[in-house]
N, C-alpha and C positions, 0 to 999 in steps of 0.2 A: 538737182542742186538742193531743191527742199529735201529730199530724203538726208542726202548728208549732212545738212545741218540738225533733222532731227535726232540722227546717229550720235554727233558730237556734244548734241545738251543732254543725252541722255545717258552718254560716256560719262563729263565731267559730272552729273548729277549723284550719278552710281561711286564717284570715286570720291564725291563731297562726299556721302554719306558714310563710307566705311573710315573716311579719316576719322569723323565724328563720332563714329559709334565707342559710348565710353568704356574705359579700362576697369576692370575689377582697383577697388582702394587698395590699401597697403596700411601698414599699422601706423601710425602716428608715435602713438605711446599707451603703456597701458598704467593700472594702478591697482592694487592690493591692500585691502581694507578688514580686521578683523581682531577678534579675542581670542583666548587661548583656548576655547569650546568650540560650537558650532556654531554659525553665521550664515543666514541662509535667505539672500538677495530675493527680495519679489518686483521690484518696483523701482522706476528713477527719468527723470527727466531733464531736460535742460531748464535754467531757472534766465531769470530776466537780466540778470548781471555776466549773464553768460556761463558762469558756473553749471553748477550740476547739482541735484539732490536724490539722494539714495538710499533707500530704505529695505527692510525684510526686519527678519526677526533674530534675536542672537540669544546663547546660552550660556555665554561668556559673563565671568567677571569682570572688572577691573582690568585689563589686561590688556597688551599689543596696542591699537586705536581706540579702543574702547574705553571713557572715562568716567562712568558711573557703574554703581556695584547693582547688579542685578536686582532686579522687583520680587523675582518668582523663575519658576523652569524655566519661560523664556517670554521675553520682553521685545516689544515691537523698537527698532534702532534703526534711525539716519543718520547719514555722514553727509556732509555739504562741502561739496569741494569748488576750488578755482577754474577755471578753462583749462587750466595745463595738470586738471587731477591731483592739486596738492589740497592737503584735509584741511580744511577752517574751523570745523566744528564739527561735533556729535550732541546728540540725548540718547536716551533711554526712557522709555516710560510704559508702563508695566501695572498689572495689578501681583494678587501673591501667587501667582496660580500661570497658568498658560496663557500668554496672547501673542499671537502669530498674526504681524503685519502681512498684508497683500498688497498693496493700491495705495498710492497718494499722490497728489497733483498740489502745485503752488495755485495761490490764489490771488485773488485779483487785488489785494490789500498788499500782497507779497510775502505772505507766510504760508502755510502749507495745512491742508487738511490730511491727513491718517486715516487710514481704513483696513481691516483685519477682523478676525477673529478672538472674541474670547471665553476663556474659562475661568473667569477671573469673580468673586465678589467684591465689594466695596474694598479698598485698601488701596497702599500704592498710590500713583495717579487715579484709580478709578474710582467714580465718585460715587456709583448707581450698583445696587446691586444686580446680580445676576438673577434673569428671568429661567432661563433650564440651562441644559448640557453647556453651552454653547450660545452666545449673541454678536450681533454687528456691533462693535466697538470706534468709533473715530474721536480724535483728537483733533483739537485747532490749536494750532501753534502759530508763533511769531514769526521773522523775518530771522530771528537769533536761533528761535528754537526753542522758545519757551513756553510752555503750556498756557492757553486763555480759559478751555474748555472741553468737556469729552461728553461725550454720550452714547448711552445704551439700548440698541432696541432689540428687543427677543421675544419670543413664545416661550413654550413650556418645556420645549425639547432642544431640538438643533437649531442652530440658524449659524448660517456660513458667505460672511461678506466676500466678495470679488471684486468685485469696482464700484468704483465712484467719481464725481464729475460735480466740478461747481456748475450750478446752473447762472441762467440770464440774470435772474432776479435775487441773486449774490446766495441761493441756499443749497443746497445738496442734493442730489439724487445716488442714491444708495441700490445698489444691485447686487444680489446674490441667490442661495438656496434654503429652503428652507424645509421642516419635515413635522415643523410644530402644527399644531389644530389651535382653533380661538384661544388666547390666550396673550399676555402680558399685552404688549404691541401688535398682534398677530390680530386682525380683524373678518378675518375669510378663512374657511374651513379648507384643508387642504385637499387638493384633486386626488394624490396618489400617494406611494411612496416620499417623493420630494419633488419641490415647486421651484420654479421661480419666483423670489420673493420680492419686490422693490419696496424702498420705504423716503419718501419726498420730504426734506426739512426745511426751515428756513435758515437765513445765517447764524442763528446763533446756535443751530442745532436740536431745534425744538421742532416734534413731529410734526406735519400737517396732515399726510393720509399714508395709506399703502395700499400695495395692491396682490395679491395673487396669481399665477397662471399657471396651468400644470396641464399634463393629462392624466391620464389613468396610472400610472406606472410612474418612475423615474425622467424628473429633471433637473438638469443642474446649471445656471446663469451663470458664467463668465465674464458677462463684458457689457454693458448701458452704457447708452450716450445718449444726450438731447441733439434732435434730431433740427432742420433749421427751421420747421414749422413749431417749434415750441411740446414737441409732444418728444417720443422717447422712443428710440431702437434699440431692442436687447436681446440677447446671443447666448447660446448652451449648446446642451444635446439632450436629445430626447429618446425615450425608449420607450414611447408609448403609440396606441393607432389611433385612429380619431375615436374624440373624447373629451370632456371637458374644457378645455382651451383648443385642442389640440385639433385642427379642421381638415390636416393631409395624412393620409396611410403613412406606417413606417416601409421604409426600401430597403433597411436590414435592420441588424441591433441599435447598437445609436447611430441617431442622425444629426445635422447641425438643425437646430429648429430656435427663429427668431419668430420676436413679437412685435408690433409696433401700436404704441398707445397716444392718444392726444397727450396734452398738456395736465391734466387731471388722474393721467392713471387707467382711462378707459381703454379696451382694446379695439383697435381700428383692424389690424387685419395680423394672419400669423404666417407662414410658410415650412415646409421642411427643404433639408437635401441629402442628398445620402446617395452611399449604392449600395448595395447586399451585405457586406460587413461593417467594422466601423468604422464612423466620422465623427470627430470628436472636434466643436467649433470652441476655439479659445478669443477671438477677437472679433469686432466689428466694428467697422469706420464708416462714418458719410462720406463722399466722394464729391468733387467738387461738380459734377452735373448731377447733384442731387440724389444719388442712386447709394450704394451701401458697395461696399469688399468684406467678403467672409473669409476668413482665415483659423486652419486647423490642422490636423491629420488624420489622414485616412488610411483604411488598412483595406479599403474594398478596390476593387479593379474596372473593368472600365464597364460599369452597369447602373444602373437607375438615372440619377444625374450627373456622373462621372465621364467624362468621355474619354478620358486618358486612364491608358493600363496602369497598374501598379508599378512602380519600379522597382520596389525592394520589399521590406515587411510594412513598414507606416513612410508613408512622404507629404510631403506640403501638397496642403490644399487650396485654393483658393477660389471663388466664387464669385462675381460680377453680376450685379443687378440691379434692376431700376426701381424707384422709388417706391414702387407697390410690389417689388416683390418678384418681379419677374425674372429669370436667369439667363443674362443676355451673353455669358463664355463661363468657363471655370478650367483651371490649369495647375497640373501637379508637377511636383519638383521629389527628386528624391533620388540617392544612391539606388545600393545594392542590401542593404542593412536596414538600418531603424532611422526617420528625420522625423522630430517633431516641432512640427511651428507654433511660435508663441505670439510674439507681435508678428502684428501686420500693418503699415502706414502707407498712405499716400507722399509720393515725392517732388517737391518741387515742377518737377518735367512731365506731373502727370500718371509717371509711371508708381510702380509700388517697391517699396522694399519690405522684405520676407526677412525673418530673423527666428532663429530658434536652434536647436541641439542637435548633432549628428551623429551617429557611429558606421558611416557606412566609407568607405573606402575610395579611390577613384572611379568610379562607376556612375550610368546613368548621366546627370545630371550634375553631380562632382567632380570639380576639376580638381581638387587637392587632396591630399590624402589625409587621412584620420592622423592625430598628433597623441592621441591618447584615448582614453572608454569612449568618451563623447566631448565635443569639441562644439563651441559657436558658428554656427554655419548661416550666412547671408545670401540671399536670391536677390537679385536686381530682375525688374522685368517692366518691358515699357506698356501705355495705357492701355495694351491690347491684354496682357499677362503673359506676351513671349519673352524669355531670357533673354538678358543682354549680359549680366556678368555673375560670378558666384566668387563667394572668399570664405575661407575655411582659420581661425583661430583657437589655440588650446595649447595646456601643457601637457605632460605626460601621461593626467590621470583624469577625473571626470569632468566637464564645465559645460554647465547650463546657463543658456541664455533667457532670459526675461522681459529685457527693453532694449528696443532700437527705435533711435527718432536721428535726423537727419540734421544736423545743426547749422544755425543760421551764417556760420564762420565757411560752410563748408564742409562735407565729411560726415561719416557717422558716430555718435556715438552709441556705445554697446555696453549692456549692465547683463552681471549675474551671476552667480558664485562657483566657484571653482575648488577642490579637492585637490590640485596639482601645487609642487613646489616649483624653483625656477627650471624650465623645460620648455621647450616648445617656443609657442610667443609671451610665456610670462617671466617676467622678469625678475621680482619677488617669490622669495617661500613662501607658504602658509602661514599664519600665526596659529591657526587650530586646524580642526576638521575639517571644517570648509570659511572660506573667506565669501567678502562680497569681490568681485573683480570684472575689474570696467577697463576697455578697451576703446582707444579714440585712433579713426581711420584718417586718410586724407579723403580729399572728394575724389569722385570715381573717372574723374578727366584727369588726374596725376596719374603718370605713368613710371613706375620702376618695374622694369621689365626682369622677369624670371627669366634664372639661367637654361640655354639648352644643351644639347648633344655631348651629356654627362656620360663619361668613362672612365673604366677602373683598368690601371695598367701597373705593369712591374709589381703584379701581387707575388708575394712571397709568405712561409711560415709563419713569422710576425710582422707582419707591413703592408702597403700596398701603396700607390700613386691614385689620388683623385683628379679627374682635369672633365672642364666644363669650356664651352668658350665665352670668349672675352664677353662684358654686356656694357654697349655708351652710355656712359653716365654712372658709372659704377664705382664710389670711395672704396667700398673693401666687400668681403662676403663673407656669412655667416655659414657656415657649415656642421651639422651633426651628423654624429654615425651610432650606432649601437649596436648588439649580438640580436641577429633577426627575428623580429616576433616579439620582445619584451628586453626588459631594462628601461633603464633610464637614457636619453640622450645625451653623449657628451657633445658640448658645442664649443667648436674653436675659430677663429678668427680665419681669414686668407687675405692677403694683398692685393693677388691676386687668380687668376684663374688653373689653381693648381695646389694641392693640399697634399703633404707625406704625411701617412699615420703609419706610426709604430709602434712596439709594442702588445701588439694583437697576440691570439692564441690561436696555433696553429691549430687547421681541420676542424676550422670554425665559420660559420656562416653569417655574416654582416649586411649591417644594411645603412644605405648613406643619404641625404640632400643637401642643397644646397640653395641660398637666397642671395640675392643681391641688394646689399647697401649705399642707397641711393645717396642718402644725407644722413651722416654722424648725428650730425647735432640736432636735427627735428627727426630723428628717427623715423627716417622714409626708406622703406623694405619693400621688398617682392613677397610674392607669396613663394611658398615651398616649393621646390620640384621635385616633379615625380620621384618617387625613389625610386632610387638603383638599389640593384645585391653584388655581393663578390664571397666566395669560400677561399680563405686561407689555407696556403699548400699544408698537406701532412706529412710528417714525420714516417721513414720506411717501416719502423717498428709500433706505428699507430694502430689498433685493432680493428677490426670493422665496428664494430659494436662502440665503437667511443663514444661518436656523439650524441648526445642525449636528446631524443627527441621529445617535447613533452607537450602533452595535448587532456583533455579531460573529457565529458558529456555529462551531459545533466539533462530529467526529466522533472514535470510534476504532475502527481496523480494524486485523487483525481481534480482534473481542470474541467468544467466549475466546482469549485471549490465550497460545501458546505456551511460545514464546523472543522472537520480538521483536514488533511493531505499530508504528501510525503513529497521532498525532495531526494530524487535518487540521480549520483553522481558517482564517478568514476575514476581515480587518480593512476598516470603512469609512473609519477613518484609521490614522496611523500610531499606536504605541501599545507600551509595554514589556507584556511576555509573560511571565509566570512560568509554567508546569506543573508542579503537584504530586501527587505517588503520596500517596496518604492510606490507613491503618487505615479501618476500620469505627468506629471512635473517633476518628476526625478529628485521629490522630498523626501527621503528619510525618513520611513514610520516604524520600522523594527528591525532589530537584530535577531533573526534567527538562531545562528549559529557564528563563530569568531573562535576558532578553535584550530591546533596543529591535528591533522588528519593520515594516516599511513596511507602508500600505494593500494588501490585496488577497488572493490566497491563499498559505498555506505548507503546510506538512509537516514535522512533527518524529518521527524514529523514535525507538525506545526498546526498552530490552534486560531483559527480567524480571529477568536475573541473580541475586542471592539471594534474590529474594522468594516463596516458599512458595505451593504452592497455595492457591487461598481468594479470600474477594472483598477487594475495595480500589476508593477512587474517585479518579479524576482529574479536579485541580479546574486549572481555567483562568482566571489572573486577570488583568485587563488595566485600560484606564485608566475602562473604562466598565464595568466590571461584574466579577462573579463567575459561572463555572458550575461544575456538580460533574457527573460522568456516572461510573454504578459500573461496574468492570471483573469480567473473572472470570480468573483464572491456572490454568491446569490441568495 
């Protein structure tokens, strides 16, 4: 009799938990934000009024959202919106020259510090001349948006801000990289190639110390926090062996490699992780048992301190460890293609959510399919780092994620710019080349369930019948179709579970999905389902040879890349060619080539000229597709 009753608390136990185990969110709503140039999201969070504030940098005039006239090439720009994503306000602020915002956080007054990069001399808002190439730039701003104060710190060369964080004692702490030797601000001679550089203010932005850490070679700081003992945990990669800061061997090219300093700037202890290729750390968090979460991607498999294989080319990385450093699990996430994770956060439940850019397909770890080049891709996983859910958002063309934090309404919200016009889940065109665009989910216990057991019948020359079955709770469904492998998505409406399209071309090959609309009016959706295909009948007097297959290839030699290289590519028709030098954060640093190209083979060279040693990828976009292939500059 006792065994049976252990049976039945162990039944209902087992069936409490799968009822509770949460559902992937669904979109809320999203928003499109931008000038008629380029606009390019780094940063954003939720504010105290519940609203939102959202920052990067823009190239735009005057233009679309944007309502001041430009500084210089491109000017650090917020938008501050409502809870429901409507715009309250923008600034601009700028010097005559370059500054590309990264980082900013509201403050505890309720206005907001700025953080970025610039190239900027006195002029404009900037008050302080430039010390070299390049310095840490931040701004204090109101609760409005209006400027109180900025300052500058630099050396004699580079210096490249990444984050920043009000401290306890209302001042700043400043993290990034840097390659300068003594000089302006710069008080410690550099380890290697480039440091981690941190620089500690007070509130008004007047320095108190800085600090250096490097090894012999290459590093570059991503991410400071104050830690809860008052001292400071900070996050990169490294490509150096032990060596000046640096106290563990490399496990391949770069590795994630944190520091942890007292309250003053001192070094209390450092660590790496890596496996044999690269690991590349973008974020680090405390954890509420005191310990840290590493968050990145990696392109290595399952060697050094990786335990899980690779899944694709780069996947999410993530790392668990206790307060000294120790590595107590670590857990990849990733298609079949390229994931790179950006933010990483603790949630509510303990667990973490993952956020960052995808191009890999249903595979792996992905349960939705790609909607365009690269698409906003979210990992839920509980305090262990097992999955529990994944959601995939995008429009037809490129969109990079930047910020995900968990909002206190419920749900997440999602910042980052996008390259796509209305397609996919965005609902808005572009105003330029890229927008900022932020996406609000519901919480992950709403369920609008995806349609299933999707079939194509009564296909014909021009036509065919879509039918999916019924889903409870369903107002109407969204459905796209397009000619397989490229276009654009048309999307039409359905009632219900069954959609005629006509019109098609016959001895043609398509491809279709289909979502479920929960709620019209708070726009509550399913995620995508899988796609289906169907080829349209042909015509008896169609040739073999009609339909046009088209595909391309692309190389680059040589990889590592000097002084110059060659892109070598391939066309089955003829076809415009764009090549683009991309960041590791899929910025925009050069146009190669943007040119109509004939069927057959080419060769395009290319000159590193000011681009830094480090990785970067070159994406090749034509009329049939996208690729990405990463480079290395040495």
């Amino acid at each position: 009799m006792k065994t049976e009753t252990a049976v039945v608390v162990i039944c209902l136990f087992i069936f409490s938990s799968i009822n509770a185990f949460p559902q992937a969110p669904t979109k809320q709503w999203d928003a499109d934000f931008g000038g008629s140039e380029n606009d390019q999201f780094a940063a954003g969070q939720q504010t105290k009024d519940g609203g939102y504030i959202w920052g990067g940098y823009s190239e735009s005039g005057i233009s679309g959202d944007k309502t001041q006239a430009s500084r210089g090439s491109s000017d650090y720009w917020i938008v501050k919106t409502g809870a429901n994503g409507v715009k309250q306000w923008d600034a601009r602020f700028g010097g005559t020259s370059v500054d590309q915002l990264t980082c900013l956080q509201q403050t505890a007054d309720g206005g907001y510090i700025l953080g970025g990069i610039s190239f900027s001399g006195i002029g404009g808002d900037k008050t302080q001349a430039s010390q070299g190439i390049s310095d840490y730039w931040i701004v204090k701003i109101n609760s409005n948006g209006g400027k109180q104060w900025d300052a500058r710190f630099g050396g004699s060369f580079q210096d490249e801000l990444h984050s920043i964080q009000q401290t306890s004692d209302g001042g700043y702490i400043l993290g990034g990289s840097s390659i300068s030797g003594i000089s302006g601000d710069k008080t410690q001679a550099s380890r290697g190639g480039k440091d981690f550089w941190i620089v500690k203010t007070d509130a008004n932005g007047t320095k108190q110390w800085d600090a250096r850490f490097g090894g012999t070679e290459f590093e570059e700081l991503f991410s400071i926090r104050q830690s809860k003992d008052g001292g400071y945990i900070m996050g990169g990669y490294s490509l150096s062996d032990p060596g000046g800061d640096k106290t563990d061997p490399s496990r391949g090219r770069y590795d994630y490699w944190i520091v942890k300093t007292d309250g003053d700037g001192v070094k209390q202890w450092d660590a790496s992780y890596g496996g044999k290729d690269d690991d590349w750390l973008t974020q680090i968090r405390q954890t509420t048992d005191g310990g840290y979460i590493l968050g990145g991607w990696s392109w290595s498999g399952s060697t050094g301190d990786k335990s899980q294989p690779s899944k694709g080319d780069n996947d999410y990385w993530i790392i668990k460890i206790d307060a000294r450093g120790v590595r107590r699990w670590d857990a990849t996430f990733g298609g079949s293609s390229n994931d790179y994770l950006t933010p990483v956060e603790q949630t509510a439940d303990g667990g973490y959510i993952l956020g960052g850019y995808s191009s890999s397909p249903v595979s792996g770890d992905k349960t939705q399919a790609s909607q365009g080049g690269t698409d906003y891709w979210m990992v839920k996983t509980d305090v262990n780092g097992v999955k529990q859910w994944d959601a995939d958002f995008g429009g037809s063309e490129f969109d990079f994620l930047y910020a995900l934090q968990q909002t206190t309404g419920g749900g997440f919200i999602l910042g980052g710019y996008s390259a796509s016009n209305t397609s996919g889940d965005k609902t808005q065109d572009s105003k330029g080349l890229n927008d900022y665009w932020i996406v609000k989910t519901t919480a992950d216990d709403v369920s609008c369930n995806m349609p299933v057991n999707l079939r194509t019948i009564n296909i014909r020359s021009d036509g065919a019948t879509l039918r999916w079955d019924s889903v409870s709770g369903a107002d109407n469904y969204n459905v796209t179709y397009r000619t397989r492998g490229f276009g654009d998505w048309t999307i039409l409406n359905a009632t219900n579970n069954r959609k005629q399209l006509n019109g098609l071309f016959e001895g043609t090959d398509y491809e279709w999905r289909v979502r479920t609309v929960c709620d019209v009016e708070d726009s509550v959706v399913s995620g995508w389902s899988v796609k289906q295909t169907f080829t349209t009948s042909a015509s008896l007097k169609q040739g073999a040879d009609s339909k046009i297959v088209s595909r391309y290839f692309f190389e680059v030699y040589p990889n590592p890349v000097l002084q110059t290289a060659t892109v070598s590519f391939s066309l089955s028709k003829a076809s415009n060619v764009t090549i683009t030098v991309t960041d590791v954060n899929g910025r925009s640093l050069r146009t190669i080539a943007d040119a109509d190209f004939s069927a057959g083979n080419h060769n395009v060279k290319f000159g590193r000229e000011t681009l830094m040693p480090g990785i970067y990828f070159l994406q090749v976009k034509t009329n049939q597709g996208v690729a990405i292939k990463k480079i290395l500059i040495e």
